[in-house]
C-alpha positions, 0 to 999 in steps of 0.5 A: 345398875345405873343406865347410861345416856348416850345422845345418838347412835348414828356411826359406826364407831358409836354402835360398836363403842356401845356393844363393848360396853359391860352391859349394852342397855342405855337411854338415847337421847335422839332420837329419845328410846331405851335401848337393850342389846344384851342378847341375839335380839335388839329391843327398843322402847320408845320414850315420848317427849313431855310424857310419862310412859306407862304402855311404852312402844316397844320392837323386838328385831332378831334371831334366836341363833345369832346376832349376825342379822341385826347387824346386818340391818344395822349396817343396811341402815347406814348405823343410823338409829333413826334410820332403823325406827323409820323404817319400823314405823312403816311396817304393817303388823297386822299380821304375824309379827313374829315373822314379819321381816323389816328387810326381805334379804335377811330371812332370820330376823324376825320383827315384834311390835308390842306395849310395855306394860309392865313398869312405868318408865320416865325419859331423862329428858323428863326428869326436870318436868315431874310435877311435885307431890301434893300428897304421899301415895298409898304405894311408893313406885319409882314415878312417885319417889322421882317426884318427890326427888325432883322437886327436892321434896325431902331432907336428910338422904341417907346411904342405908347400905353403911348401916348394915352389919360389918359382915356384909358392909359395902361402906367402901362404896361411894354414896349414890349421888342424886342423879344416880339415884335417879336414873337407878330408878329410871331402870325396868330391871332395878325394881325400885319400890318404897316403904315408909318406916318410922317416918323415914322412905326406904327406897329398895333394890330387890330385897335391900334398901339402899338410901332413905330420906324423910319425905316432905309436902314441901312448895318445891323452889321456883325453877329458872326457866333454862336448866339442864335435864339432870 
């Protein structure tokens, strides 16, 4: 899955064009979160500008039975995303967080506060600010594959996918283009992971390699000083 960029979500309209999508998981790009509202539970993780997250603040906002109360805070906080993160950034969770609730009317929401440990996670808006690699890692993770693809420190990008046997050849597929490639491995859920074989990096998803490239030391080219994040 590549995960989408949206620059705000603010109106109405906004928020219901991004639920009738296939799969309501997207960055933001202001105020900068990654947003996941595929279940009864709307999870926001906060992205820090000019840093690269490793225990990235996360809030957890709903019901187990029914989405009606998020969209009631929703809705109580004028649609404004921003709006709802203020008034998380409030809240006192030394108690317990599980039935904290933001609004005292909505008695089904409950409200967590917790660190997301579990990956490394990249802002898009940081993307353009990866330091280039100086040596090759022990262990190719998604934050050293988007230096290295940042800083153009490769040569020969390959789509591994058309390599595999007719029977289950997915050629008619478009090649990922870089940015995709990126934002492929931007997301906690594709598991993207790296193996060196026969000099060439075979970046995965799951258990099949899906592009592969041969990595480089390489001085990365001087940058102009205005560009765009991708």
């Amino acid at each position: 899955m590549i995960i989408p960029v949206l620059r705000q979500l603010n109106t109405r309209e906004q928020w219901m064009d991004f639920c009738r999508r296939e799969v309501p998981y997207c960055f933001i790009e202001s105020p900068e979160c990654l947003l996941d509202f595929q279940s009864t539970f709307l999870k926001i993780t906060l992205l820090p500008t000019n840093t690269i997250v490793h225990d990235a603040i996360k809030y957890s906002l709903g019901s187990r039975t029914s989405m009606e109360p998020v969209w009631r805070l929703i809705k109580g906080c004028n649609w404004q995303l921003d709006n709802i993160l203020a008034g998380l950034e409030e809240m006192d969770f030394t108690s317990n967080v599980r039935d904290n609730s933001l609004i005292s009317a909505h008695t089904d929401l409950s409200v967590r506060k917790y660190f997301n440990r579990e990956h490394c996670i990249v802002a898009p808006s940081n993307l353009g600010l990866l330091p280039p690699l100086s040596s090759f890692p022990a262990i190719w993770d998604p934050l050293s594959i988007n230096q290295l693809l940042s800083n153009q420190q490769y040569t020969d990008l390959r789509d591994e996918r058309k390599a595999l046997p007719s029977q289950h050849s997915r050629s008619s597929l478009p090649t990922p283009t870089l940015n995709e490639i990126r934002l492929m491995l931007l997301d906690p859920v594709e598991q993207c992971i790296g193996q060196i074989h026969e000099k060439r990096l075979h970046i995965f998803r799951g258990k099949q390699a899906f592009v592969s490239l041969i990595p480089s030391l390489s001085k990365p080219k001087p940058r102009l000083k205005k560009q765009s994040k991708f």
